[in-house]
C-alpha positions in Angstrom: 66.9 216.1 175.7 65.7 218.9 177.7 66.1 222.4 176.1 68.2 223.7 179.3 70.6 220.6 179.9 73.5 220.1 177.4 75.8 217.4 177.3 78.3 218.2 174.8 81.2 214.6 174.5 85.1 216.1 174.8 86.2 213.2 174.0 85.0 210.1 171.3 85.4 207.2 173.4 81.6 206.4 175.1 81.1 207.1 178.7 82.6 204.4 181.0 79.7 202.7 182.7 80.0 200.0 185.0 80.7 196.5 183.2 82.5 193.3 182.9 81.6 189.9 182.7 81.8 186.8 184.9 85.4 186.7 186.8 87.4 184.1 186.0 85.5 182.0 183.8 86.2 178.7 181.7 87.5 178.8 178.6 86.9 176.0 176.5 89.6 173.4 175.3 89.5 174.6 171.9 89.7 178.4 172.3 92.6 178.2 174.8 94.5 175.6 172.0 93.7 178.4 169.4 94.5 181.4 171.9 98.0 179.5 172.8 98.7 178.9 169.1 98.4 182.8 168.2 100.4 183.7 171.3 103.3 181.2 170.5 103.0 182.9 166.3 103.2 186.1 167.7 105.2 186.0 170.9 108.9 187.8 169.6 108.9 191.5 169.1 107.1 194.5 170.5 103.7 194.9 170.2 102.0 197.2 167.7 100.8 200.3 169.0 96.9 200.4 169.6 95.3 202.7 166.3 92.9 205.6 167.4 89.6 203.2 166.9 90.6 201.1 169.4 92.5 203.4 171.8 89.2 204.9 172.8 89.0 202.7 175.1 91.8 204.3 177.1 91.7 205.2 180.4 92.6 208.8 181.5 92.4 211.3 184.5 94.0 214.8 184.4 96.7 215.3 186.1 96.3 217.2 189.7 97.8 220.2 190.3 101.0 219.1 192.3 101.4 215.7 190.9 101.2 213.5 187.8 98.4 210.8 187.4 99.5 207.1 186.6 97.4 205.1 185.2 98.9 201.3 186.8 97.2 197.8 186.8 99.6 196.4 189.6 98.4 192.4 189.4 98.1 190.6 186.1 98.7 186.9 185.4 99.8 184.9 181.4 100.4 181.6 181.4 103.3 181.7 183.5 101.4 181.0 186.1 97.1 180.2 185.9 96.3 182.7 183.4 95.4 182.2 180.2 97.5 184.4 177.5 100.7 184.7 176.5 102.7 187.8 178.5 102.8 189.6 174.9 98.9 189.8 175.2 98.8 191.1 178.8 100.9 194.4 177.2 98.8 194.7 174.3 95.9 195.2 176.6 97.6 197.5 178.8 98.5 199.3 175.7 95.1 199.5 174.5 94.1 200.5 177.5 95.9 203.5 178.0 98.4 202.3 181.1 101.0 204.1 182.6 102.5 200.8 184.2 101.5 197.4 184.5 102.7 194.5 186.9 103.5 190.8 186.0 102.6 188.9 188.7 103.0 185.0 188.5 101.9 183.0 190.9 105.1 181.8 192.7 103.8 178.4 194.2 100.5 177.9 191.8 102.0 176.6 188.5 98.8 174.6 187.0 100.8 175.0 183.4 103.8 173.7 184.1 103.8 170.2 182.8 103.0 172.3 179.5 105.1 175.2 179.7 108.3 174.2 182.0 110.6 177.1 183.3 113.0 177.2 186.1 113.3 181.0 186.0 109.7 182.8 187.7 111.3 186.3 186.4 110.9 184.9 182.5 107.3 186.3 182.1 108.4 189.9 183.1 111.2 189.7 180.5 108.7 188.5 177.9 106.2 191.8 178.9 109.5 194.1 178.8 110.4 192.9 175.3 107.1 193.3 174.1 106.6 196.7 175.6 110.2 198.0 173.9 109.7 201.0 172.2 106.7 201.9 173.9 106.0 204.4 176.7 104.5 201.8 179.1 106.2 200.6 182.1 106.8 197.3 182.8 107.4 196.6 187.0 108.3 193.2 188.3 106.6 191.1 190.5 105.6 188.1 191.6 102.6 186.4 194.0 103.7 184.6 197.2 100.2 182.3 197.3 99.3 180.4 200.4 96.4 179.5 202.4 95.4 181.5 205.5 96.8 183.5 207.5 99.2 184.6 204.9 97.0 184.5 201.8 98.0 185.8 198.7 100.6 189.1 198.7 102.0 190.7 196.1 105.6 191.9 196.1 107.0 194.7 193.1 109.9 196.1 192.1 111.3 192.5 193.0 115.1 192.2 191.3 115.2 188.3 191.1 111.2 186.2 191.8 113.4 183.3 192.0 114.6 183.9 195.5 110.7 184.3 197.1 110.1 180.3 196.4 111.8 177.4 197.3 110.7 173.7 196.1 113.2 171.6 197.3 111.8 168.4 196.8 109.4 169.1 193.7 107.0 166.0 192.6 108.2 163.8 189.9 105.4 164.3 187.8 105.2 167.8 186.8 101.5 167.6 186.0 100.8 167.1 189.6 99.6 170.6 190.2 98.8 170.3 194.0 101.6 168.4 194.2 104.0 170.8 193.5 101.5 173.8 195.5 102.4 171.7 198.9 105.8 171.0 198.1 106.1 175.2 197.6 103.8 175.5 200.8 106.2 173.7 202.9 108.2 176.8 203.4 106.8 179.3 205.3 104.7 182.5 204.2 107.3 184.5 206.4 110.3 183.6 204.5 109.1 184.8 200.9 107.8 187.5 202.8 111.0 188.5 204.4 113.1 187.6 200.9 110.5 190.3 199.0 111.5 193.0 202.0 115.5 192.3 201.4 114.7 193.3 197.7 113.4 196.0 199.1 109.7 195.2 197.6 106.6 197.3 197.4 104.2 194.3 199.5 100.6 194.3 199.6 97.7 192.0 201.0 95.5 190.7 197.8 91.8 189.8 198.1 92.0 189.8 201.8 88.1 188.8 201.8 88.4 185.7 200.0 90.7 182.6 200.6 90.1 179.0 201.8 88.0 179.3 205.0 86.2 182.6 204.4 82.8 181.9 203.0 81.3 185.2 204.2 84.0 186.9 202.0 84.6 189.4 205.0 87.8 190.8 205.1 89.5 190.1 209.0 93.5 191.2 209.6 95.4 188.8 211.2 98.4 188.6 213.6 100.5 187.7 210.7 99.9 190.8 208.9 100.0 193.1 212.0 103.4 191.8 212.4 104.7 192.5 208.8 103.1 196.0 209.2 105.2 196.4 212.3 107.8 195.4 211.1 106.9 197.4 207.5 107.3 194.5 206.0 103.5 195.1 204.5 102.5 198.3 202.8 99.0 198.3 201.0 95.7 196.2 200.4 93.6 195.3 198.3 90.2 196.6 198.3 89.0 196.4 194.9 89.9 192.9 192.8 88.4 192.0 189.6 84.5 192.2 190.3 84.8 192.8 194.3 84.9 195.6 196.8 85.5 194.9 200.1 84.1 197.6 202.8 85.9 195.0 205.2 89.5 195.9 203.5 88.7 199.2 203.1 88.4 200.1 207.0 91.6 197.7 207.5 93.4 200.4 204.8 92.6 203.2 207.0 93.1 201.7 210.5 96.2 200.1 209.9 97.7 203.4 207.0 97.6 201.1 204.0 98.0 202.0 200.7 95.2 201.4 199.2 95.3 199.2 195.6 92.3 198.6 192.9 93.7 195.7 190.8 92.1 193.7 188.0 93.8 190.7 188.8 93.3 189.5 184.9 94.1 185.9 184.2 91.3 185.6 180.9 91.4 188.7 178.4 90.2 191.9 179.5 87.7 192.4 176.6 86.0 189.3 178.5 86.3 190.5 181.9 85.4 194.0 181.6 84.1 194.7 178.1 85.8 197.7 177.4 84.1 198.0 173.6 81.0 198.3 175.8 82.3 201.0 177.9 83.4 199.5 180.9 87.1 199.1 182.7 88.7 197.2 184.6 90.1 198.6 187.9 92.7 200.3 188.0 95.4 202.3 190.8 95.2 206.0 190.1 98.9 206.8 192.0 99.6 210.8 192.0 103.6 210.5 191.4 106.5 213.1 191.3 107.5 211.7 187.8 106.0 209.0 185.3 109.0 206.8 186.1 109.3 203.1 188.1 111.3 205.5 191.0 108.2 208.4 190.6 105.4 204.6 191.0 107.7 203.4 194.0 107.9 207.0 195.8 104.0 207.2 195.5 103.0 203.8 196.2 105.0 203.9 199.8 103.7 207.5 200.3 100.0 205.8 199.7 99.3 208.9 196.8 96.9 206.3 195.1 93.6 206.0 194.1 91.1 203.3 193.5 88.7 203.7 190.4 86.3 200.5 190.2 82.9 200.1 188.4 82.8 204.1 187.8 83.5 204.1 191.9 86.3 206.6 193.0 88.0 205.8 196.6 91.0 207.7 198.2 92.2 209.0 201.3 90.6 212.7 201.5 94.0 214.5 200.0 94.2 212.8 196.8 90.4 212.5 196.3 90.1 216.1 196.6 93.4 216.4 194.5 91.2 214.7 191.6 87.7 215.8 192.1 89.7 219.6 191.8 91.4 218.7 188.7 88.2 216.9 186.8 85.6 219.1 187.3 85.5 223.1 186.5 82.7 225.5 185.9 83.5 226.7 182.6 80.1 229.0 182.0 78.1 230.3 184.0 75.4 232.6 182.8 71.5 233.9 183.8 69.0 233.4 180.8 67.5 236.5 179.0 65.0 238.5 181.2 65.5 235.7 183.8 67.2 235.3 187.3 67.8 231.5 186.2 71.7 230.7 185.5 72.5 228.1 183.1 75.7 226.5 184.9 78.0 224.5 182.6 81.0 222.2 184.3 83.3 220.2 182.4 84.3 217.0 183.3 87.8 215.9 181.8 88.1 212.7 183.6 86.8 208.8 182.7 84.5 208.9 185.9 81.2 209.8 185.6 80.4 211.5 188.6 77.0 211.4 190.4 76.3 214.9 192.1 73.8 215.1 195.2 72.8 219.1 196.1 73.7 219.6 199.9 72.9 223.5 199.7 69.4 225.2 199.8 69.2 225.8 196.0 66.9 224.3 193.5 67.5 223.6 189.7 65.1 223.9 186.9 65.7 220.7 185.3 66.6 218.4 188.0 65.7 217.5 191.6 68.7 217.3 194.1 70.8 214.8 192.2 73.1 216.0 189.1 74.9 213.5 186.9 78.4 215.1 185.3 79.4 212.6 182.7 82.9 211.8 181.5 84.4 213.7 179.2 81.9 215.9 178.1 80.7 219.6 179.1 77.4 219.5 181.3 74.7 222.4 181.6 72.5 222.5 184.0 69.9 225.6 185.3 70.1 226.9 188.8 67.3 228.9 191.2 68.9 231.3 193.0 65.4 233.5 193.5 67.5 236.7 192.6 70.3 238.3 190.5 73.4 237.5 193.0 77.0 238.2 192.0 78.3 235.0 193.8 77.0 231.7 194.9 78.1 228.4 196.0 77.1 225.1 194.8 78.0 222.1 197.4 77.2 218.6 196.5 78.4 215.3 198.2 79.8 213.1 195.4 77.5 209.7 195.4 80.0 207.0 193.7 82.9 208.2 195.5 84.3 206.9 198.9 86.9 208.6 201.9 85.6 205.4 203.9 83.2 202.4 203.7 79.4 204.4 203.4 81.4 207.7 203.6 81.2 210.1 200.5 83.4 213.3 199.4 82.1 216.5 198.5 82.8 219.3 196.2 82.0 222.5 195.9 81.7 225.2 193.0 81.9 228.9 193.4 79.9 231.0 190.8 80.3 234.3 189.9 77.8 235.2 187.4 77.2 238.7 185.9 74.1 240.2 186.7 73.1 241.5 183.0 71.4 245.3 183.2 67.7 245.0 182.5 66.5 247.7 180.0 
């Protein structure tokens, strides 16, 4: 390491880096027999709470200075539907994680386990996840997924109070291994009707994977009449445009032309050490919401207020308020000092966020040990030497932050005021 730039680790988790592994894959016969056999062992009780080894892998970003930030994962899938663990596992991981808030889900029409695992009731997997997470801090929000082919798609409504009234089968196939079967049975009653049963409950709905549905092999993202009416009719209130692996630039724009809240969602049907490796130090994306209160009321209040952000592969993206909200509250110049006999200054920031933020000099000023582009890693105090050509009292340092978004291609930027004390030269 270069004698003038110090990179001193807050925190002992590693940096988060970009990872994760194939979405979605196949599990094998045997592994999903064995995972099924430790859920059903396992599946009464709470969960045991993570031990300091394994929490490292916890997410966190500081608070901002009006509001709290929430950590939420708002669409997860168990078995309840086409994912692959119990609902016990799905808080254990959110646990681990460090969440403020997680959502269950289901798939309301898409039951491929049901000849296996039969259930009238769609709200049993919540009540699983909120007797698991008893005694624990996280928040458990109900939901459900209204899944259909296009326009519709797939929506997610929360803070549902009864999943059962956003489906209706009325004349379900005999055979309850007939998967499609049962899918077109579901589909026969129109998108608009679960949509307008998740309104009456006075739901929190939101487009997911707008790019990506039957019938869109480009994967572009393209609103429809269907959803400008809901919006109208605020009957839709956010959008994907992070999912799993994907960003869509597409779903992005559609956020901000149409006032969308705008949701980062992992969408996890197979384990999230699989997924998104957290042991190797990546994450799987996450909603960032900037709430009165860590409560379900304080999630709700910021969610239709659109006070969220979108952290994805160690990419920020907000609206300009709550990015600058975040960038203020993770990033301070905590030294700033010239060198002995020199008019360098050795600038140290401190960086108590899980973003690793990439730094590109907009100003006129050159640095001793970098060109225009300054990496401030997460969680750790990083030094860096600055040219100003003389001893100046104050000073501004202006970057434009690289892996951050305010719009597709569009980065935030930051600025640092120094105020160094010119030292008296003997």
């Amino acid at each position: 390491m270069h004698d003038n730039v110090a990179t001193v680790t807050l925190k002992r988790h590693p940096n988060r880096i970009p990872g994760g592994s194939v979405f979605r894959k196949l599990i094998s016969l045997s592994l999903f027999m064995s995972l099924a056999f430790t859920a059903q062992v396992f599946a009464h009780g709470t969960v045991t709470a993570p031990d300091k080894a394994v929490s490292e892998r916890e997410i966190v970003f500081p608070d901002t200075a009006e509001h709290k930030t929430l950590v939420v994962d708002l669409h997860t899938h168990s078995v309840f539907s086409d994912g692959h663990v119990w609902p016990r596992i799905r808080v254990e991981e959110a646990l681990r994680d460090g969440l403020d808030a997680m959502a269950v889900t289901e798939h309301l029409e898409y039951q491929p386990h049901l000849a296996d695992i039969p259930h009238g009731d769609r709200n049993r997997s919540v009540e699983i996840a909120l007797a698991a997470a008893e005694g624990s801090d996280l928040i458990i929000i109900k939901g459900s997924e209204i899944t259909r082919g296009d326009p519709a798609g797939h929506i997610n409504a929360i803070f549902i109070t009864d999943a059962n009234k956003l489906f209706n089968v009325p004349n379900p196939p005999a055979d309850a291994s007939d998967v499609l079967g049962y899918y077109k049975a579901a589909d026969a009653w129109p998108a608009q009707d679960a949509v307008d049963a998740a309104s009456a409950q006075d739901a929190f709905i939101f487009w997911n994977h707008p790019y990506w549905n039957i019938g869109k092999p480009d994967a572009i993202a393209r609103i429809t009449k269907f959803q400008k009416d809901n919006i109208k009719a605020n009957k839709l209130h956010g959008i994907e445009i992070a999912n799993g692996q994907d960003y869509s630039a597409e779903a992005h724009a559609i956020a901000l032309k149409y006032d969308l809240a705008m949701m980062g969602v992992s969408d996890i049907h197979d384990l999230v050490d699989w997924d998104y490796k957290p042991h190797e130090g990546g994450h799987r994306p996450v909603n960032l919401v900037l709430a009165k209160e860590k409560s379900t009321a304080g999630i709700r209040e910021a969610l239709f207020a659109k006070r969220t952000l979108v952290w994805f592969r160690n990419l920020l993206i907000a609206r300009k308020p709550e990015m600058d909200a975040m960038l203020a509250a993770s990033m301070h110049v905590t030294n700033v000092a010239y060198r002995d006999r020199s008019q360098v200054l050795d600038v140290t920031i401190t960086n108590t966020s899980d973003a690793s933020f990439n730094l590109l000099n907009l100003g006129k000023i050159t640095f001793m040990d970098h060109a225009d582009r300054i990496t401030i890693a997460a969680n750790t105090s990083t030094t860096f030497s600055v040219k100003p050509g003389k001893y100046v009292t104050a000073l501004e340092l202006k970057f434009s932050v690289e892996n951050a978004l305010l719009a597709p291609k569009k980065h935030p930027t930051i600025s640092f005021t120094l105020a160094p004390e010119v030292p008296k030269i003997p």
